[in-house]
KOLVOLUM-603993 format. One record per atom (N, C-alpha, C): x negated, y negated, z. Coordinates in steps of 0.1 Angstrom, whole numbers, padded with zeros to 4 digits, always signed. Layout:
<nodes>
XYZ/...
</nodes>
This chain:
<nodes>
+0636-0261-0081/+0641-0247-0083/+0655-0246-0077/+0660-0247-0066/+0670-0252-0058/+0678-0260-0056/+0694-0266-0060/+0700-0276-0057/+0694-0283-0043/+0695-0294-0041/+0690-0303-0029/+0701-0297-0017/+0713-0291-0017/+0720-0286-0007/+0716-0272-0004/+0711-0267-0010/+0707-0254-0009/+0696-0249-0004/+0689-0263-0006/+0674-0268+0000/+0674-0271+0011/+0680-0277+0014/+0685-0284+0030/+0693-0276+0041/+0703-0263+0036/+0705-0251+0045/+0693-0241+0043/+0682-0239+0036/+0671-0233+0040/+0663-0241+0047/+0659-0253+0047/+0649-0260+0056/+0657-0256+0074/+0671-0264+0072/+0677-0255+0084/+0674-0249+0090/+0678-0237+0083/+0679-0223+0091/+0670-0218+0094/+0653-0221+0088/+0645-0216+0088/+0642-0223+0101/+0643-0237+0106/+0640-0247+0115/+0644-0242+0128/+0656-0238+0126/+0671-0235+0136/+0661-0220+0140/+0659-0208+0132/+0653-0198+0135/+0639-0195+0143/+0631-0207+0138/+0618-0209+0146/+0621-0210+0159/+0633-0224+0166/+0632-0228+0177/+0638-0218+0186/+0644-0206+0179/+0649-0195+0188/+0642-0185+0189/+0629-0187+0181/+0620-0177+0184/+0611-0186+0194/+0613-0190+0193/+0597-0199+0204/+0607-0201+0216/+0615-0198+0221/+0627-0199+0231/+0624-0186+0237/+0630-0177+0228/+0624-0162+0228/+0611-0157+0239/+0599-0168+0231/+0588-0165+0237/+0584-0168+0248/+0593-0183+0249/+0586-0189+0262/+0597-0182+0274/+0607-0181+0274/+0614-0167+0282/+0602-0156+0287/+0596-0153+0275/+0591-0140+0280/+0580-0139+0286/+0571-0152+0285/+0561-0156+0291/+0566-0158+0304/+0576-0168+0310/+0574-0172+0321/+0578-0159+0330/+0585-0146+0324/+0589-0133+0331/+0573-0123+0334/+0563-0128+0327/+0549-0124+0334/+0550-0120+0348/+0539-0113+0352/+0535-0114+0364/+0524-0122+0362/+0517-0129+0376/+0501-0131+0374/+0493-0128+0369/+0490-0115+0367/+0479-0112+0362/+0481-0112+0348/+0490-0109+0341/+0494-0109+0328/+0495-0125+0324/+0501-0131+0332/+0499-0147+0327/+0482-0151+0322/+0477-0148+0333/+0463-0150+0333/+0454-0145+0320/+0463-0130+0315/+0452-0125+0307/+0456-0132+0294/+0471-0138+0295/+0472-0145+0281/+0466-0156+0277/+0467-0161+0286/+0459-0175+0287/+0448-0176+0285/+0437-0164+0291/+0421-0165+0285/+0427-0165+0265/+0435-0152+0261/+0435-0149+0246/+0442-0162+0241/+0451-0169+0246/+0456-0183+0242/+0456-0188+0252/+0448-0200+0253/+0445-0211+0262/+0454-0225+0259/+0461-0222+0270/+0470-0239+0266/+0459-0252+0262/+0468-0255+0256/+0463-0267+0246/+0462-0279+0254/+0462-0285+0266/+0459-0295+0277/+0448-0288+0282/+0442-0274+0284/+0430-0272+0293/+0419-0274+0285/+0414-0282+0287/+0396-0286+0286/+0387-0276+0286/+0381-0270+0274/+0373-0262+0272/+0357-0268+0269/+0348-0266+0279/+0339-0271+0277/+0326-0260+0271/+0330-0262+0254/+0322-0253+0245/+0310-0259+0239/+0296-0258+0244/+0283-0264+0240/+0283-0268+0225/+0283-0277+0221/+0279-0282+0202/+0266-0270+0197/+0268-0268+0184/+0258-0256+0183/+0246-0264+0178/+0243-0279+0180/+0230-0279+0179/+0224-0279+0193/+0234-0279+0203/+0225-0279+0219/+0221-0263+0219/+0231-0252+0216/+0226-0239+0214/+0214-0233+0207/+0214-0243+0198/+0204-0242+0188/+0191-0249+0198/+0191-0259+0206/+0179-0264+0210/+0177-0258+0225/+0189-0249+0230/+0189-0245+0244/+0180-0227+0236/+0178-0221+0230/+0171-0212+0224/+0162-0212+0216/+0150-0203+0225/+0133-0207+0220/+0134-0202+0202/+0143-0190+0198/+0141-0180+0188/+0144-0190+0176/+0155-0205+0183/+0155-0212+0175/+0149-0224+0169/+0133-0221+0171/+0125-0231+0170/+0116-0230+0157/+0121-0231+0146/+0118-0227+0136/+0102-0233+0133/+0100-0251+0141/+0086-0251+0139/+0077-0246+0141/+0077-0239+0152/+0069-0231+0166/+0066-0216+0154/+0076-0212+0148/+0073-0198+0139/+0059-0204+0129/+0063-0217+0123/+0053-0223+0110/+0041-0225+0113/+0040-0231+0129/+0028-0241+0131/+0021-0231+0145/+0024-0219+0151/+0021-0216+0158/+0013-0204+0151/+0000-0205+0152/-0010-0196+0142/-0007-0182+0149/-0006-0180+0158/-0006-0168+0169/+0006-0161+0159/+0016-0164+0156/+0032-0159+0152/+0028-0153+0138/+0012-0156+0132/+0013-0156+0117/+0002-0144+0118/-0004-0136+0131/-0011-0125+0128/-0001-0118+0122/-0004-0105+0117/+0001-0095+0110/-0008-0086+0117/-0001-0073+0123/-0009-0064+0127/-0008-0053+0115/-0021-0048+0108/-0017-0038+0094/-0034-0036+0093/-0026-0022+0091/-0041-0010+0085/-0040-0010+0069/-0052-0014+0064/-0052-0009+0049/-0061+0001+0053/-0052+0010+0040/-0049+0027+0037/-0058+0022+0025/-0070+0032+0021/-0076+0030+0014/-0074+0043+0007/-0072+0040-0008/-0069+0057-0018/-0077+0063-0015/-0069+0074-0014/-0077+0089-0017/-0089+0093-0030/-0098+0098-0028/-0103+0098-0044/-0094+0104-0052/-0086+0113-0047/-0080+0119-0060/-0070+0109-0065/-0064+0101-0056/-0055+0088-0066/-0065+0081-0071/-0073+0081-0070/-0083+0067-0075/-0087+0075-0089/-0092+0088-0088/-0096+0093-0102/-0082+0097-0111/-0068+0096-0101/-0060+0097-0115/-0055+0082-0118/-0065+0072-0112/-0057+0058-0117/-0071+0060-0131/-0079+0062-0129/-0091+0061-0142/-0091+0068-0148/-0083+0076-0151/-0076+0086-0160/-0064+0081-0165/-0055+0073-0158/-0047+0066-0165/-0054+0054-0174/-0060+0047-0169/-0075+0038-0176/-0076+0045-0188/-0083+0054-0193/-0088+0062-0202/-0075+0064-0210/-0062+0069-0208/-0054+0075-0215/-0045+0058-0223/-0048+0047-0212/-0041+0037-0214/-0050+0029-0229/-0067+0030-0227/-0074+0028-0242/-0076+0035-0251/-0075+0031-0261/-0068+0040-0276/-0082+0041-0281/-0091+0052-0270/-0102+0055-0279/-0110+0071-0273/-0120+0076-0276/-0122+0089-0272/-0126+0088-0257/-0126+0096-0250/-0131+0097-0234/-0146+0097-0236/-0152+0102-0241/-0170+0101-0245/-0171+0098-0264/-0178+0086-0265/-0183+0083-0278/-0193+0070-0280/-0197+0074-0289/-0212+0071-0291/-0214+0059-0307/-0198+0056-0308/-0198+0042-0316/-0198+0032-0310/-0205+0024-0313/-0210+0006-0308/-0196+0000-0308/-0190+0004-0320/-0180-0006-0318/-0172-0003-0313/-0169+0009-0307/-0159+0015-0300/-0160+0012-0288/-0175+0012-0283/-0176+0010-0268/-0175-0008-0268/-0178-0017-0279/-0173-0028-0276/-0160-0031-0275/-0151-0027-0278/-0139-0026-0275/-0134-0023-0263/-0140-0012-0259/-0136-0006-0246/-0143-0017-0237/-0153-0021-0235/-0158-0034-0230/-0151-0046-0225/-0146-0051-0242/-0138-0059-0241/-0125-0060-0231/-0120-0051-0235/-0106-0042-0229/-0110-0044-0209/-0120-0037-0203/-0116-0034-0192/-0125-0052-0190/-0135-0058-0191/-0139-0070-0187/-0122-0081-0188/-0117-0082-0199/-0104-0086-0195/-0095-0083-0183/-0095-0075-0184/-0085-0066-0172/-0093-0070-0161/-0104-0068-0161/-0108-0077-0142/-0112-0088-0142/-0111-0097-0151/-0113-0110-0153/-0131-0112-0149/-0139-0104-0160/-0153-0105-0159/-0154-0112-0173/-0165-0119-0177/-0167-0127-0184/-0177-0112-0197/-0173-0107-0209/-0176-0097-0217/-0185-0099-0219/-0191-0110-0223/-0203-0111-0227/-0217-0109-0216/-0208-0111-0205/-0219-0107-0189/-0222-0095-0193/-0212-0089-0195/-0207-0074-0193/-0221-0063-0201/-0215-0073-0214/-0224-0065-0229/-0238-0071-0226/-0245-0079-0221/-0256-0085-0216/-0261-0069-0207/-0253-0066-0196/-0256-0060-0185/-0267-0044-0193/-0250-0043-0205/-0252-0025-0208/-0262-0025-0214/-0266-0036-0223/-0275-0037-0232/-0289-0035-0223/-0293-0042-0214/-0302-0043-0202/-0305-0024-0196/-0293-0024-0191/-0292-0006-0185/-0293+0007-0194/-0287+0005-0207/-0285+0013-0212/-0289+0014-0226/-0290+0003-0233/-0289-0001-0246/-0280+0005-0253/-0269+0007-0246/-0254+0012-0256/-0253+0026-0254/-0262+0036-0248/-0264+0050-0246/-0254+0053-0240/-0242+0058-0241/-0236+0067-0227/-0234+0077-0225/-0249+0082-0231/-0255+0093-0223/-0267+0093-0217/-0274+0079-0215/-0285+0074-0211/-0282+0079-0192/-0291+0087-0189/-0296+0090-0174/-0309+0085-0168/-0312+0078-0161/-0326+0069-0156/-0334+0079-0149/-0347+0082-0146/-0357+0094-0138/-0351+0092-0122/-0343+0077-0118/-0341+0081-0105/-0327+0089-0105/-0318+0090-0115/-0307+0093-0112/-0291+0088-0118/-0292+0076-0121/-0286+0069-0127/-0277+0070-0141/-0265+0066-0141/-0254+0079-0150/-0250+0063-0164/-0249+0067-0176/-0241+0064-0185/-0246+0048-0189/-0232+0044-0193/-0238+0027-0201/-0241+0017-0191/-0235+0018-0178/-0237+0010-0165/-0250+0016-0158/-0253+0026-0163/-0262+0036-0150/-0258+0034-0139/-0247+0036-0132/-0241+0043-0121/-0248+0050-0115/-0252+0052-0102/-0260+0056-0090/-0249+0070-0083/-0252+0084-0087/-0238+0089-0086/-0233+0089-0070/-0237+0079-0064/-0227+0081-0053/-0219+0069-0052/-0230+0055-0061/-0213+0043-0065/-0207+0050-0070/-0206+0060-0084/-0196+0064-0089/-0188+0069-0081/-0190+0077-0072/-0181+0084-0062/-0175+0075-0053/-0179+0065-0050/-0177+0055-0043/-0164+0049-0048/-0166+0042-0067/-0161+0038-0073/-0146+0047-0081/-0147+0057-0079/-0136+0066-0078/-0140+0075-0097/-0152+0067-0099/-0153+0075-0110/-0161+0093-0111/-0147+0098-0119/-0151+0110-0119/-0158+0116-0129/-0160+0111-0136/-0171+0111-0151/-0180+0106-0154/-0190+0100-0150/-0201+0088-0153/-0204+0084-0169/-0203+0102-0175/-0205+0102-0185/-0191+0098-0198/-0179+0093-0190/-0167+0089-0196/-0171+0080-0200/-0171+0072-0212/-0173+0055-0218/-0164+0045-0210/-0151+0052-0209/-0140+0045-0200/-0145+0042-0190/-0142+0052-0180/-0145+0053-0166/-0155+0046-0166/-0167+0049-0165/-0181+0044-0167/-0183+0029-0167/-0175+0021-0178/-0174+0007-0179/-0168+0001-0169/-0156+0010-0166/-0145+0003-0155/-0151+0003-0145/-0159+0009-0139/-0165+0014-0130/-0177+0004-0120/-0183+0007-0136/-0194-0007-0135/-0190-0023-0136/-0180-0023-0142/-0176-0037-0143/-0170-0039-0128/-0160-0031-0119/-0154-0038-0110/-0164-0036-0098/-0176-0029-0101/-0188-0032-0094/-0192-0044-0093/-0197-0052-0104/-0199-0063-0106/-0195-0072-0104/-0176-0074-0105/-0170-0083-0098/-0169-0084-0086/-0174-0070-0080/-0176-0068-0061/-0185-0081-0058/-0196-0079-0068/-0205-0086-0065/-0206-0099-0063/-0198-0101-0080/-0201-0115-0085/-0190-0124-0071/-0177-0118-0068/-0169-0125-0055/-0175-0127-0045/-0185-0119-0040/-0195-0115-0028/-0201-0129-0024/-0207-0132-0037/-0219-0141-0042/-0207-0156-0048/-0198-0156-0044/-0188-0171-0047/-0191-0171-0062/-0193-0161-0075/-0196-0165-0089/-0210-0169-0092/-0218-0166-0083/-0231-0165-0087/-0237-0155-0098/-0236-0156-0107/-0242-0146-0117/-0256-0144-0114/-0267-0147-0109/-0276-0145-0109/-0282-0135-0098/-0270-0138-0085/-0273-0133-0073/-0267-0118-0074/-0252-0124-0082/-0242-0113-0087/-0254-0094-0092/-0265-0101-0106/-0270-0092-0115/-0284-0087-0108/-0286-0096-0097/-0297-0093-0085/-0293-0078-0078/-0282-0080-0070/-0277-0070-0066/-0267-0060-0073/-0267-0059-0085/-0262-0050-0094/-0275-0043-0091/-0287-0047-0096/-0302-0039-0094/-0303-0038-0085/-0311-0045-0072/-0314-0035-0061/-0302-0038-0051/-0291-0043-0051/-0286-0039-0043/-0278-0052-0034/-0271-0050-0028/-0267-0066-0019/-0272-0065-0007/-0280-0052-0003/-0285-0057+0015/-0301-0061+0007/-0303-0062-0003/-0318-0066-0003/-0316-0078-0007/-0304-0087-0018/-0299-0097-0015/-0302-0103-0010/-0294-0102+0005/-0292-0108+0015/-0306-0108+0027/-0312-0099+0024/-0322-0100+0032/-0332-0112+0031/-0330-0115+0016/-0341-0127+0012/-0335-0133+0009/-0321-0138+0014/-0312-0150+0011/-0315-0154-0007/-0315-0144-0015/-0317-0150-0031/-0323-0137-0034/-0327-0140-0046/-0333-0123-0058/-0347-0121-0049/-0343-0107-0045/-0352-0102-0038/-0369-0102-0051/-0377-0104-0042/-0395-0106-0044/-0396-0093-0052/-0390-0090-0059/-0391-0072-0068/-0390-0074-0081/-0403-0071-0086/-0408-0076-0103/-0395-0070-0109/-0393-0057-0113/-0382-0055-0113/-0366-0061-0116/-0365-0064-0101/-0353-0072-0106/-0354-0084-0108/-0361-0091-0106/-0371-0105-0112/-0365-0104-0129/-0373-0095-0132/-0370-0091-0152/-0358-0091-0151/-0352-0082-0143/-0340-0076-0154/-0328-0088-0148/-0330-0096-0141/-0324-0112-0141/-0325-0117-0149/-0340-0121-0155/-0344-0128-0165/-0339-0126-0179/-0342-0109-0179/-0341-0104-0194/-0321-0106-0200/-0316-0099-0187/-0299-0104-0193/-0294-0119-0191/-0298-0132-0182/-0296-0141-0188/-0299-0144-0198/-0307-0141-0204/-0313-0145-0219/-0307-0138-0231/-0300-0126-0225/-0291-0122-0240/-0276-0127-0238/-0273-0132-0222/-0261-0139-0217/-0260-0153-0222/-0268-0160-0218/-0267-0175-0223/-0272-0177-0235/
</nodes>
């Protein structure tokens, strides 16, 4: 960009410039007092004094916070202190009302193939096997969802109305709700029981403390049949 002479009075000058500033400076430094010497030297430390600054893996090994195994392998570190907040009913009856609004079919109806669909539909969604499902209603209800039992018991699942309330269902008599209802009953169950269908449809009927009482299907003619009877439209 520059003749080589023209290059060579800028390397100069600029050279010649520096060393009268750094002349400049060291003038002004040695015109300090003490204490001012001192405070420059902590901000610029002559380049002969020995700074003895720790390597950051000894920092790293001189601090417990940095003991990344002690976080992985120290079970104590892996509690979690936390309350589950369990829904309100009223969010739980407007999730099964979103349920209802989300299946493209009426809130109460009395077509077989409608309610197999809706069947279909919510047994997917909790990962229940449909044909358990349709085994069960057929058993409780024979497809009625308006079927009520003499003790009390609501719709295609027969719902006990205080599972329903339990279960956040606010309609027993909704085909929706009602299925949803019953089915994630069942998967209470069937997880309860490690996938035991047998123990699972035991205590769908009388219940899981009678279950458990007789470690297997409680001695009740009853649920004895109605074990029997929906394996046999299941399998």
């Amino acid at each position: 960009m520059f003749s080589n002479f023209i290059q060579n009075l800028l390397n100069s000058g600029g050279q010649t410039q520096a060393m009268q500033r750094y002349a400049q400076i060291a003038n002004r430094v040695n015109n300090l007092n003490p204490e001012q010497q001192t405070a420059l030297d902590a901000i610029y430390p002559n380049k002969v004094q020995k700074v003895n600054t720790p390597s950051f893996e000894k920092v790293l090994q001189a601090s417990s916070k940095s003991n990344f195994g002690t976080l992985l392998l120290d079970p104590k570190l892996k509690q979690v202190n936390a309350t589950i907040v369990q829904p309100k009913v009223s969010q739980t009856n407007a999730i099964q009302e979103a349920i209802t609004a989300q299946v493209n079919v009426k809130p109460v109806t009395s077509s077989k193939s409608q309610i197999m669909n809706v069947v279909s539909h919510i047994s997917k969604k909790h990962g229940v096997d449909e044909k358990l499902v349709q085994a069960l209603i057929k058993q409780e209800s024979g497809f009625n969802p308006k079927a009520k039992s003499k003790s009390g018991a609501i719709g295609l699942m027969q719902l006990m109305p205080q599972t329903a309330k339990n279960l956040g269902v606010k309609d027993p008599y909704n085909t929706v709700q009602n299925v949803d209802g019953g089915v994630r009953y069942l998967k209470t169950m069937l997880d309860k029981y490690n996938g035991n269908v047998i123990l699972a449809l035991a205590a769908y009927n009388a219940g899981p403390g009678a279950v458990d009482k007789y470690s297997g299907v409680p001695p009740y003619k009853e649920t004895q049949n109605y074990v029997r009877s929906i394996l046999a439209n299941y399998l």
